[in-house]
C-alpha positions in Angstrom: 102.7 167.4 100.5 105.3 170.0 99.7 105.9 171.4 96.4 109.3 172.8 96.9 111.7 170.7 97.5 115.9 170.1 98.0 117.4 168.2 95.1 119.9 165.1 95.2 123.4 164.1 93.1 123.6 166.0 89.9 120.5 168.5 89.9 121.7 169.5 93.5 124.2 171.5 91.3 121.7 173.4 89.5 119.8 174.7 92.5 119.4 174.3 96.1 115.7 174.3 95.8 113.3 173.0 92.6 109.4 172.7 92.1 107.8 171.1 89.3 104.6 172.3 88.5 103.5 170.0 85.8 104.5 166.0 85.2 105.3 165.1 81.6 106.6 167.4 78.9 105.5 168.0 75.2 108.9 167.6 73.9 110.2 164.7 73.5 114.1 164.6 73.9 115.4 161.2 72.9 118.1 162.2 76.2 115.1 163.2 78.6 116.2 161.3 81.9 112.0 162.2 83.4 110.9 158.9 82.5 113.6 156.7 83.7 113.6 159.0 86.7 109.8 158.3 87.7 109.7 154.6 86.5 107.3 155.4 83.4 107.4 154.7 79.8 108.3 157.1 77.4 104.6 157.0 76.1 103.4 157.9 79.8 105.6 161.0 80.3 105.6 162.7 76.7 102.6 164.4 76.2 100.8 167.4 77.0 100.4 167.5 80.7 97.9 169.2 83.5 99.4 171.0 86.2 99.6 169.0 89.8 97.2 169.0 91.6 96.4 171.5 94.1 99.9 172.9 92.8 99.4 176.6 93.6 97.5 175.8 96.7 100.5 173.9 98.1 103.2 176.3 97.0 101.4 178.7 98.6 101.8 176.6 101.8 105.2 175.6 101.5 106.2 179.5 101.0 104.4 180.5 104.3 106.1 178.0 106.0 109.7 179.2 105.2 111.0 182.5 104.1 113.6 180.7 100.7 117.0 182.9 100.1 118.3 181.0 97.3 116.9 180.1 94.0 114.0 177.7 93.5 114.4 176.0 90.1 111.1 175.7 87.7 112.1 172.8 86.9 114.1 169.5 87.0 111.0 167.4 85.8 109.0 168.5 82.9 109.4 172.3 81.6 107.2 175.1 82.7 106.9 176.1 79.2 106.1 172.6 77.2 102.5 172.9 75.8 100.3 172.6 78.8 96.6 171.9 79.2 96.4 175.2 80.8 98.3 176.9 78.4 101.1 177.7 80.9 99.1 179.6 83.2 99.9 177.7 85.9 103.3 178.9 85.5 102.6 182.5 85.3 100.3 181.8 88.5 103.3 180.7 90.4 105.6 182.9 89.6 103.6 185.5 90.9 103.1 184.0 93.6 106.8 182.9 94.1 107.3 186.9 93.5 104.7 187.9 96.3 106.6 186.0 98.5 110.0 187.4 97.6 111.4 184.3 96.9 114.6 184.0 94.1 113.5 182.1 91.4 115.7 180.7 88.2 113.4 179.5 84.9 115.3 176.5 83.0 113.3 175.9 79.8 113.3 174.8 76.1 109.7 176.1 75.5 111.3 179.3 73.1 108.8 182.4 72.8 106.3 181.0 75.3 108.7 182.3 77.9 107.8 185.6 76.6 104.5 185.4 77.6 105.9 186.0 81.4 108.4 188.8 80.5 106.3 191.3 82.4 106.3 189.2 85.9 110.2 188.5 85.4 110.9 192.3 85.2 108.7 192.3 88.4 111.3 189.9 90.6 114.2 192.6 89.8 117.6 190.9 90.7 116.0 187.5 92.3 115.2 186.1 89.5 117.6 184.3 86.4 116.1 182.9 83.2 117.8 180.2 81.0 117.5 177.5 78.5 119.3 174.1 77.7 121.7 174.8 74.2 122.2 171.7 72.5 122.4 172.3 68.6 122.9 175.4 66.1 122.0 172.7 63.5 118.4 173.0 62.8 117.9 169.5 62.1 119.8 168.2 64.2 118.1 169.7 67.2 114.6 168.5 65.7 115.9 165.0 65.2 117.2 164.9 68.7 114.4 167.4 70.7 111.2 167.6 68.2 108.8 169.2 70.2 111.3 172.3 71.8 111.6 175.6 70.0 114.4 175.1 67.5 117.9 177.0 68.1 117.4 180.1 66.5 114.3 180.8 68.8 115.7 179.8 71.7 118.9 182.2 71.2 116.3 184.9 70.2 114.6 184.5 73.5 117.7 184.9 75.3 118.9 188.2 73.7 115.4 189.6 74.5 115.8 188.6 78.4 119.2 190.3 78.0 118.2 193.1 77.1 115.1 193.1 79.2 117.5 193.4 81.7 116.8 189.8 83.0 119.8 187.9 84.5 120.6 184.8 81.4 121.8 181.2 82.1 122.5 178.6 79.8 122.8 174.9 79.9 125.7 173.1 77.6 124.2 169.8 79.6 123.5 167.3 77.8 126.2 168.6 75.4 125.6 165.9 72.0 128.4 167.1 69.8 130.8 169.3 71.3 131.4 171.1 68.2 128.3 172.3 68.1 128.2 172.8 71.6 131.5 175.5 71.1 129.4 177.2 67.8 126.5 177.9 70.3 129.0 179.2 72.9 130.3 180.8 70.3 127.2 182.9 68.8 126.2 183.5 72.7 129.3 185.8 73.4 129.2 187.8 70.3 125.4 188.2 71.0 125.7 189.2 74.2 123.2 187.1 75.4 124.2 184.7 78.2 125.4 186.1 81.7 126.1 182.6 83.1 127.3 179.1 81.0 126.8 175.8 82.9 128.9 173.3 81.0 128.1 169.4 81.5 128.4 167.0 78.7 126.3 164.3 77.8 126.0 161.2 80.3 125.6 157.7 80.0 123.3 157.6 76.7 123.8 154.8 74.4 127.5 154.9 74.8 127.5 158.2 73.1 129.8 160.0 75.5 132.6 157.5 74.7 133.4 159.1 71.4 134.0 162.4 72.6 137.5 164.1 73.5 136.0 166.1 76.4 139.1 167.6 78.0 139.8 169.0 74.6 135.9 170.5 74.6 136.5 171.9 77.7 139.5 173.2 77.3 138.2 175.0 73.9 134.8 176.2 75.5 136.9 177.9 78.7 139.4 179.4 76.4 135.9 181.4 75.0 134.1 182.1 77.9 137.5 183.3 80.4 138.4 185.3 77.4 134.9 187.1 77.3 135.1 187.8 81.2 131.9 185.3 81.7 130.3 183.8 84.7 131.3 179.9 84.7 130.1 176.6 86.8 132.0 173.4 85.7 130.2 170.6 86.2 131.4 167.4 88.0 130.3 164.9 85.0 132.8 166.5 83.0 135.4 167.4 85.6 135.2 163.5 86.5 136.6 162.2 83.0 139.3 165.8 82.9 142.0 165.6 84.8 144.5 167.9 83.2 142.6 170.9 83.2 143.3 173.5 86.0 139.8 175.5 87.2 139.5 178.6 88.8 138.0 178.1 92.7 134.5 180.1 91.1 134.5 177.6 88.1 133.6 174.9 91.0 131.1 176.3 93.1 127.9 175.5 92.5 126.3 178.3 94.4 128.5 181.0 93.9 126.2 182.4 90.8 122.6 181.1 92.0 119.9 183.5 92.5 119.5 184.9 96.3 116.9 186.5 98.2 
């Protein structure tokens, strides 16, 4: 059984390579796709989950098998940095492990200070290694209503000015993107925080209809006017550029791999 593994359709454009350490998650998004995705019910999945078993044992394996020189995504199901049954240290185990082997590594999470915890191994991966988290809502209560269990906004764009100026290479997911407005605010606090080295901009997809009643070329067109102008490191993603067809994109906003981590 390997651990790592290649993604399909939409997470192939987060990464070429993802491992989930842990299945379930502590915070319940009302968005999350994870249960859907592995045919459970919401009451299965959200929780507070045990790491795999033998994880670290067959990450191990899978990394003498191959040498990996692009990033390996922790991770498309569950986050790394939910409240564990191990306390996370599963996580910290890997990515020391991941680090021994010199593979590139990017963190996505919503787990706030936890990711802290871990600062020290980051530093250790140098330049293979980018850390990021999903942006949803400035709007404290909004993001509670909509993500109860994830650190709330303010944490989250605490964590990533601390990573910045750690020195560790910053991503940020505008995917699902729930009210473009606030979307744009978070965008907005990001650049004048210096913050965030790399924006992925998605919008939100197929929930209840939702996407419908948004004017997304008119988000996307606000939200690249922001980020060209502050010289930032762009991927456009195809659910948006599906339902945008008047909106001209540079040949780096479209590459999915042109800003991944590499070995």
């Amino acid at each position: 059984m390997s651990i790592i593994y290649t993604p399909s359709g939409a997470a192939r454009e987060y990464s070429p390579y993802a491992a989930n350490l842990y299945i379930g998650c502590s915070h319940r998004c009302q968005y999350c796709y994870a249960p859907h995705t592995l045919q459970r019910r919401a009451d299965d999945y959200f929780g507070v989950p045990a790491p795999r078993r033998n994880v670290l044992q067959l990450l191990d394996q899978d990394l003498q098998k191959k040498r990996y020189d692009k990033q390996i995504l922790l991770s498309f199901i569950g986050d790394v940095y939910s409240e564990t049954t191990d306390n996370n240290v599963t996580t910290r185990a890997a990515l020391q492990l991941l680090d021994y082997y010199k593979a590139p590594v990017a963190v996505l999470s919503k787990g706030g200070e936890k990711m802290l915890r871990d600062l020290d191994v980051f530093r250790e991966f140098g330049s293979r290694i980018a850390v990021g988290t999903t942006l949803t809502f400035l709007d404290e209560a909004k993001s509670r209503e909509w993500e109860p269990a994830a650190a709330l906004p303010e944490e989250r764009l605490a964590v990533l000015k601390t990573l910045h100026e750690a020195g560790i290479r910053t991503f940020a997911s505008f995917e699902p993107s729930l009210e473009p407005a606030e979307s744009l605010r978070l965008i907005e606090r990001t650049i004048a925080d210096n913050s965030v080295d790399h924006y992925k901009i998605g919008k939100l997809n197929n929930y209840k209809g939702l996407d419908k009643n948004h004017d997304w070329a008119g988000y996307l067109q606000q939200a690249l006017a922001l980020l060209r102008g502050a010289g930032k490191q762009i991927y456009v993603k195809s659910s948006i550029r599906s339902v945008v067809t008047d909106i001209e994109f540079r040949e780096d906003e479209l590459d999915a791999e042109r800003w991944i981590v590499r070995g």
